[in-house]
C-alpha positions as CSV (number, residue, x, y, z in Angstrom):
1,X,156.2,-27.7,186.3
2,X,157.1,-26.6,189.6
3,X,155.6,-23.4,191.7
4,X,157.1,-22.0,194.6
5,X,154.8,-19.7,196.6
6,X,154.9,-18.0,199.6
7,X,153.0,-18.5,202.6
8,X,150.5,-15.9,201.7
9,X,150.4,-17.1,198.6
10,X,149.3,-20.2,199.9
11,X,146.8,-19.0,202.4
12,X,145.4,-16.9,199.3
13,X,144.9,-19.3,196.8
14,X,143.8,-22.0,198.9
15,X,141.0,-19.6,200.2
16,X,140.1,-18.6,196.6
17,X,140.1,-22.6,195.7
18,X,137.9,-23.2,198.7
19,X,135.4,-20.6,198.7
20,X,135.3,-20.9,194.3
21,X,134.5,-24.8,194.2
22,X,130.8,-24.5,194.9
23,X,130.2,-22.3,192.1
24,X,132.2,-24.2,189.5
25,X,129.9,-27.6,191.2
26,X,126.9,-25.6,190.5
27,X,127.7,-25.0,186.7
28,X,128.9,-28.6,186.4
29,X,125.2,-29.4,187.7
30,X,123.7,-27.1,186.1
31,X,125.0,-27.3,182.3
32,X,122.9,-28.8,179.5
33,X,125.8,-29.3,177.1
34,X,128.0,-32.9,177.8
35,X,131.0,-30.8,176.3
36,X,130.8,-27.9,178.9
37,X,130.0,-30.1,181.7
38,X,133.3,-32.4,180.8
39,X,135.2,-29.1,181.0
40,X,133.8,-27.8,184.1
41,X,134.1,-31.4,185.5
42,X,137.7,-31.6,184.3
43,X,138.5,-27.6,185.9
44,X,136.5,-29.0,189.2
45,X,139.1,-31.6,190.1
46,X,142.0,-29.9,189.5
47,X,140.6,-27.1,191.7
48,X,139.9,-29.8,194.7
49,X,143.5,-31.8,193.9
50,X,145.3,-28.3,194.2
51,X,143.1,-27.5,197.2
52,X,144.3,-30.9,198.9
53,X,147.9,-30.4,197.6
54,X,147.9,-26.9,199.6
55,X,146.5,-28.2,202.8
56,X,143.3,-27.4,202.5
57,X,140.2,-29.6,202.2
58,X,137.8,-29.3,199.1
59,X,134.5,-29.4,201.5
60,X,133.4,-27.9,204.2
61,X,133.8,-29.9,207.7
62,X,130.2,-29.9,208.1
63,X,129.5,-31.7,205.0
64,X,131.8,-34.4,205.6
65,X,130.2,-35.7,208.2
66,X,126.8,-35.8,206.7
């Protein structure tokens, strides 16, 4: 499947990709059920390859030099 967005768009959802990911890392840390954490895990790289895809890096400058 193929998406065509904007330039907006793109500014939009890579913001909402980038400022969402520590969240969804949380849960995945946090989660006592396998099953849930294999979901959030699976939702948690799609979310950092579409971040990539639009330009944008999954993490924060800071902590990639850490």
């Amino acid at each position: 499947m193929d998406i065509t967005l904007n330039d907006d768009d793109v500014r939009t959802l890579r913001g909402f990709l980038h400022d969402n990911l520590p969240q969804l890392q949380r849960e995945a840390a946090r989660t006592d059920s396998k099953e849930v954490r294999h979901i959030l895990i699976t939702r948690l790289t799609l979310c950092e390859r579409l971040l990539e895809q639009l330009g944008g890096s999954p993490y924060p400058a800071s902590s990639l030099s850490e």
